[in-house]
One Martini backbone bead per residue (centre of mass of N, CA, C, O) as a GRO file, in nm:
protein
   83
    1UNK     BB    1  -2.346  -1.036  -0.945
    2UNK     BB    2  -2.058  -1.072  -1.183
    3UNK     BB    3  -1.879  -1.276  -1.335
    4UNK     BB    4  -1.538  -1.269  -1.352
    5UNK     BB    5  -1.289  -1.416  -1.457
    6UNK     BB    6  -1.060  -1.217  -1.487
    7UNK     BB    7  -1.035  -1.115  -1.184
    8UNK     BB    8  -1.021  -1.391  -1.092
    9UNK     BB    9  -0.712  -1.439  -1.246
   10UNK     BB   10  -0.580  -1.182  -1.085
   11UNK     BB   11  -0.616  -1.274  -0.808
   12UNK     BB   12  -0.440  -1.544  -0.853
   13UNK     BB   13  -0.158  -1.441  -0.907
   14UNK     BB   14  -0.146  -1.196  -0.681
   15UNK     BB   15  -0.130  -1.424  -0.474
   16UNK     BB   16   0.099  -1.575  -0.603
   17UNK     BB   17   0.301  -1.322  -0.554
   18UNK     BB   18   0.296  -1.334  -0.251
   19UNK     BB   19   0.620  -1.321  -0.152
   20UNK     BB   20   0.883  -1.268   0.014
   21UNK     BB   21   0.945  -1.010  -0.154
   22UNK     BB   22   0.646  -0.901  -0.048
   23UNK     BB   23   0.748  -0.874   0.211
   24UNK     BB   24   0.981  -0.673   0.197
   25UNK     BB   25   0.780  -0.485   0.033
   26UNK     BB   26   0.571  -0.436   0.347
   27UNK     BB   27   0.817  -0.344   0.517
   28UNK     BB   28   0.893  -0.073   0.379
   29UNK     BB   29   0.614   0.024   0.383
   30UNK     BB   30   0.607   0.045   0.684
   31UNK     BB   31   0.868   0.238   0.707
   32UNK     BB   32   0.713   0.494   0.540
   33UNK     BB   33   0.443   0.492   0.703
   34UNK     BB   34   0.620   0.610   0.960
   35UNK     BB   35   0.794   0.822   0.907
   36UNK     BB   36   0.520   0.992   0.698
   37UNK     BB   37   0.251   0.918   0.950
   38UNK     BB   38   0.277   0.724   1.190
   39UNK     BB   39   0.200   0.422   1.005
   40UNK     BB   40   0.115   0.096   0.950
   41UNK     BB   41   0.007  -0.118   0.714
   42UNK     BB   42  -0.204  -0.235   0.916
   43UNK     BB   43  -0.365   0.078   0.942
   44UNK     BB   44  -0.504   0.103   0.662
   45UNK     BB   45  -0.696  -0.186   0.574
   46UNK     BB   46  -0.523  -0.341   0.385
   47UNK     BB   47  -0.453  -0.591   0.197
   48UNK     BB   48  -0.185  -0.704   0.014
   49UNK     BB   49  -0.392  -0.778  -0.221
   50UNK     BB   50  -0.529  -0.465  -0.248
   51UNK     BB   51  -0.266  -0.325  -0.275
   52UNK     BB   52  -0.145  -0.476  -0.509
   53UNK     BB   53  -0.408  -0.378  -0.702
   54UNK     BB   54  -0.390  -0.047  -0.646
   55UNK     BB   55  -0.046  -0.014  -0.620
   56UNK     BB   56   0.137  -0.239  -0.794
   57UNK     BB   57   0.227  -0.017  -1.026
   58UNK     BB   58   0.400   0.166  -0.823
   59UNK     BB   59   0.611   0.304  -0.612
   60UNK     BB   60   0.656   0.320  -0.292
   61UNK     BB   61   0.629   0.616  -0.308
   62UNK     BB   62   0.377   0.650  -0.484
   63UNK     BB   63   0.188   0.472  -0.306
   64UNK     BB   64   0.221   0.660  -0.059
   65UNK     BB   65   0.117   0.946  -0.180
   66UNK     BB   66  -0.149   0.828  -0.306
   67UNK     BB   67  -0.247   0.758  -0.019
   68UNK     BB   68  -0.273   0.977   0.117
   69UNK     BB   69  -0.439   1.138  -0.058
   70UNK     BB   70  -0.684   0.991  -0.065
   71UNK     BB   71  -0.676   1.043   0.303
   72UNK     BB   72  -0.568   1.322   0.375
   73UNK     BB   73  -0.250   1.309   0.469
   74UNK     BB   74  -0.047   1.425   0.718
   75UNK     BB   75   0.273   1.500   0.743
   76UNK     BB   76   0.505   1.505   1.004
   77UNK     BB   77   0.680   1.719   0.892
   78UNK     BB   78   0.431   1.976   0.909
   79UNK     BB   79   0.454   1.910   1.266
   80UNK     BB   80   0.752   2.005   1.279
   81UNK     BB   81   0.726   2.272   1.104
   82UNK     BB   82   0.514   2.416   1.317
   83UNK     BB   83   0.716   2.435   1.559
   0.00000   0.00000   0.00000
């Protein structure tokens, strides 16, 4: 494996700005993924600083779309309206 400065040193900011705000925004998405899959942001699998590296330049919708297509997630709504 190779050392890359340039990684650790974003993974390093990432860490830095892990702070309340994105507590905020951590409840947000475990209620957007629980409305929409059934799942809350624990059950994903990522860790705070994998989320917002993968999806932190999403909005929160798109993130949450994002991850579902990655997973082919099916909608709740899907199993509503099949009903």
């Amino acid at each position: 494996m190779t050392y890359n400065a340039t990684d650790y040193k974003s993974q390093l900011v990432l860490i830095m700005n892990l702070d309340k705000h994105n507590h905020e925004y951590f409840e947000l998405l475990s209620q957007k993924l629980k409305q929409s899959y059934c799942i809350n942001f624990d059950d994903t699998g990522y860790t705070e600083i994998e989320w917002i590296a993968r999806f932190g330049d999403l909005s929160l919708d798109e993130a949450v779309f994002e991850y579902a297509q990655k997973y082919n997630l099916t909608p709740l709504t899907d199993f509503l309206l099949g009903s």
